[in-house]
ROLOLO-907625 format. One record per residue (C-alpha): residue number from 1; residue in one letter; x, y, z. Coordinates in Angstrom, 3 decimals, always signed. Layout:
N
- NUM, A, X, Y, Z
...
// end
This chain:
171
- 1, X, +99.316, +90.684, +79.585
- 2, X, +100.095, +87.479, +81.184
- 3, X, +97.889, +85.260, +82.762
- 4, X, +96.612, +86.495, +86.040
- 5, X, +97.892, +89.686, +86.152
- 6, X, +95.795, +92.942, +86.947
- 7, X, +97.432, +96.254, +86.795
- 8, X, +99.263, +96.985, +89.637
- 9, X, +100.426, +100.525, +89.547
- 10, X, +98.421, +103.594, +90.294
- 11, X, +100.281, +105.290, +87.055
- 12, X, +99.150, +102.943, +84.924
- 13, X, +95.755, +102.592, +86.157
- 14, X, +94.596, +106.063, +86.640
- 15, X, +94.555, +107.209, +82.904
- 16, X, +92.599, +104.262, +82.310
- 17, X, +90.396, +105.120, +84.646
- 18, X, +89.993, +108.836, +83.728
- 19, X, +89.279, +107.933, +80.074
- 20, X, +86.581, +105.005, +81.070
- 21, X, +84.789, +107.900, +83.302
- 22, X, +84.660, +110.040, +80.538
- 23, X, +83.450, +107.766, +78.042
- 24, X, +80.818, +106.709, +80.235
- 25, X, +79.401, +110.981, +80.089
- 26, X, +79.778, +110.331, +76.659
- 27, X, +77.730, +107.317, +76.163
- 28, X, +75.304, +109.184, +78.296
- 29, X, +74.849, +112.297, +76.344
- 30, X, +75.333, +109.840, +72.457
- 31, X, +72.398, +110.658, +70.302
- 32, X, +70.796, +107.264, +68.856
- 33, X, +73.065, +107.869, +65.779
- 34, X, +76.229, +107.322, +67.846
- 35, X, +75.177, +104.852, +70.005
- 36, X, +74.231, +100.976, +69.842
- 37, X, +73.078, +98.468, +72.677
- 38, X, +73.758, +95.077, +73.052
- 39, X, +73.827, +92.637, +76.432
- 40, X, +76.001, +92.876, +79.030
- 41, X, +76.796, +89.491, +79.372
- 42, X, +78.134, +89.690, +75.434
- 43, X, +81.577, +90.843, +76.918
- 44, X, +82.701, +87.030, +77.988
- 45, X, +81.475, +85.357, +74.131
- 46, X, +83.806, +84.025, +71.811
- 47, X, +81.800, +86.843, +69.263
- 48, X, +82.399, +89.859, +70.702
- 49, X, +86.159, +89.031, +71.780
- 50, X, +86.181, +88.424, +67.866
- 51, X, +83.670, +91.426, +67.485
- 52, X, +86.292, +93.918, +69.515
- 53, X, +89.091, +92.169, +67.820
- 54, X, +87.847, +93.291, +63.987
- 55, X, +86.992, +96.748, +65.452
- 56, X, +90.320, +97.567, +66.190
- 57, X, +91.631, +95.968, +62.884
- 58, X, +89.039, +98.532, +61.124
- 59, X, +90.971, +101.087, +63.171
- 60, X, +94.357, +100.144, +62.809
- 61, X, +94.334, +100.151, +66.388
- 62, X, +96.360, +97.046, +68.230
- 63, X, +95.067, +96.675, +71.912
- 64, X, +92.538, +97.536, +74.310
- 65, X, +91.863, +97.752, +77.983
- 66, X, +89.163, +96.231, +80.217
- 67, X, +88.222, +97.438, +83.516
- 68, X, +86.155, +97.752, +86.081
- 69, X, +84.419, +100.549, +87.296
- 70, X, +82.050, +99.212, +90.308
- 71, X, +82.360, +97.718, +93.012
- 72, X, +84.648, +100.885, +93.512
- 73, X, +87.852, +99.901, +92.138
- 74, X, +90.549, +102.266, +94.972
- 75, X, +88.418, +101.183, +98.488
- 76, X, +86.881, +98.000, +97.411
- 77, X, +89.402, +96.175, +95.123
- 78, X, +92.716, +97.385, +95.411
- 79, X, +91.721, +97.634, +99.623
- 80, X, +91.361, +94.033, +99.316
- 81, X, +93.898, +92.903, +96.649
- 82, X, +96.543, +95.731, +96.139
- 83, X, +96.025, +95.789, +92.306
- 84, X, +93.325, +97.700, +89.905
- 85, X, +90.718, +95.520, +87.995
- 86, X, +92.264, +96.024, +84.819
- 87, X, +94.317, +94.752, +82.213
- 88, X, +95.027, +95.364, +78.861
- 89, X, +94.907, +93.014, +75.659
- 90, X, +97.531, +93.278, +72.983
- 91, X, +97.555, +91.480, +69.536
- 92, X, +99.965, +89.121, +71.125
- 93, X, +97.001, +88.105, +72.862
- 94, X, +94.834, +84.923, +72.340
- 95, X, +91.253, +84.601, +73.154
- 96, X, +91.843, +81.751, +75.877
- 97, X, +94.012, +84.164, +77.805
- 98, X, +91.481, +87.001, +77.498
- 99, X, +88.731, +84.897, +79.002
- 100, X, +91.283, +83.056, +81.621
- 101, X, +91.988, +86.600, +82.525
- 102, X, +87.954, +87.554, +83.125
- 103, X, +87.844, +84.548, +85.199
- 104, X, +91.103, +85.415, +87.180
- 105, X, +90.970, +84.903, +90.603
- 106, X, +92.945, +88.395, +92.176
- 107, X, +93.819, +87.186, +95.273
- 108, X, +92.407, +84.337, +97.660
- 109, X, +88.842, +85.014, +96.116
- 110, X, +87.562, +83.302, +92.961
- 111, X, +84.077, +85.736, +93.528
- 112, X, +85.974, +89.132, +92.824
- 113, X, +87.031, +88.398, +88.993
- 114, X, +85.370, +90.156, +86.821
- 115, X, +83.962, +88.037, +85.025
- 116, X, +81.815, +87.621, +88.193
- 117, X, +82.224, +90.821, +89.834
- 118, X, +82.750, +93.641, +87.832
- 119, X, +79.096, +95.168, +88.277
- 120, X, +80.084, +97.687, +85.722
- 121, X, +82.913, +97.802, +83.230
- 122, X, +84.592, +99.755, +80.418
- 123, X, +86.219, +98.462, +77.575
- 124, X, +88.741, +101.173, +75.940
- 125, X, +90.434, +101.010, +72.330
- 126, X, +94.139, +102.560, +72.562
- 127, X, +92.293, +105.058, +70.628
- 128, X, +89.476, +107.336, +70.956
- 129, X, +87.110, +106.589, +68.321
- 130, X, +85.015, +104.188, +70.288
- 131, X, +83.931, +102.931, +74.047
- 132, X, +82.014, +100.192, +75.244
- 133, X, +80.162, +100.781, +79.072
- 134, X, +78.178, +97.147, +80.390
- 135, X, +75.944, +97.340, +83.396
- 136, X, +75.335, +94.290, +84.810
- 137, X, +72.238, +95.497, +86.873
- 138, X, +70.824, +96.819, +83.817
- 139, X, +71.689, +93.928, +81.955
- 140, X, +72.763, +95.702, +79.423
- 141, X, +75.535, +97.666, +77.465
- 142, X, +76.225, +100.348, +75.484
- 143, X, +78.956, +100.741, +72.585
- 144, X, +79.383, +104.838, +71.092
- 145, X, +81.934, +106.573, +68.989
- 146, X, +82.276, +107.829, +65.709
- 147, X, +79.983, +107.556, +63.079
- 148, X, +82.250, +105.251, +61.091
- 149, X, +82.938, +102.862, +64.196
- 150, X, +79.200, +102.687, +64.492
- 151, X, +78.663, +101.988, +61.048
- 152, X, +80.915, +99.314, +61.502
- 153, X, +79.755, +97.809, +64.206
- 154, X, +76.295, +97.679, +62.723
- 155, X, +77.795, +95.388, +59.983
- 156, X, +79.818, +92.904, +62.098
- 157, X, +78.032, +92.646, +65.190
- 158, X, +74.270, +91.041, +65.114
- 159, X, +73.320, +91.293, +68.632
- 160, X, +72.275, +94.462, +69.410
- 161, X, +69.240, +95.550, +71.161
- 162, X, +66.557, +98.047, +71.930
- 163, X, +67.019, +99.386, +75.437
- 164, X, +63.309, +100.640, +75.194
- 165, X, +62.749, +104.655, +75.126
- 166, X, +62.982, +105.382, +79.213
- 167, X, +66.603, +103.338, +79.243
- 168, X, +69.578, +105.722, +80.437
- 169, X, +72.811, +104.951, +80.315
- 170, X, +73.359, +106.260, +84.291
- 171, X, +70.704, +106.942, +86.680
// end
């Protein structure tokens, strides 16, 4: 990833986007054991880049992917800016360039970075074990996978929450 650069090819994009929709049935349909809240604002804290960062190190796993999934990402953003709103973050990585890259400006308009746009978003491990959906409306986010990432997370991640018992994942 360098500085300012979304993912610009449909290729590229599209599994992403595949995976991030299927995650987010998954989250949906997570029983309580397999599923932890936390805010959705977490996502741009120096604690859960470090949070995400040790989850992937339990893993073995080596990057991940953020992206997001409203405003519409094929008529809204790449309409507008002829790129996806994603990009992927690789050990190689530092944690000024992941938040310079939420705060990217794609094209001629500061307002659509998500960091500021992205109304919902997916964060994806290169492997399957986990998934993180945020809804900003909601104010709120969800984190599922296995039962050891879970167990995990529980131990190296204070902030989570109780969505109260009528909170869905998507309406």
């Amino acid at each position: 990833m360098s500085n300012g650069n979304f993912i610009s090819k449909l290729d590229e994009f599209m599994p992403l986007w595949k995976r991030a929709n299927a995650g987010v049935q998954t989250c949906a349909c997570s029983t309580p054991q397999t599923l932890l809240y936390f805010d959705a604002i977490d996502i741009a804290t120096q604690r859960f880049f470090e949070f995400i960062r040790s989850l992937l190190a339990f893993e073995g796993a080596r990057t991940f992917a953020v992206l997001a999934l409203q405003p519409d990402p094929f008529s809204y953003f790449y309409h507008h800016f002829k790129k996806y709103p994603a990009f992927i973050v690789g050990p190689e990585n530092s944690d000024n360039e992941f938040f310079a890259f939420l705060h990217a400006d794609p094209g001629d308009s500061p307002a659509d970075a998500l960091a500021y746009n992205a109304q919902r978003y997916a964060i994806l491990p290169s492997t399957d074990s986990w998934f993180i959906y945020g809804n900003w409306s909601k104010q709120m986010s969800a984190l599922c996978g296995s039962a050891d990432a879970i167990a995990f997370a529980r131990e190296h991640y204070p902030f989570f929450l109780d969505p109260g018992e009528n909170f869905k994942i998507v309406d």
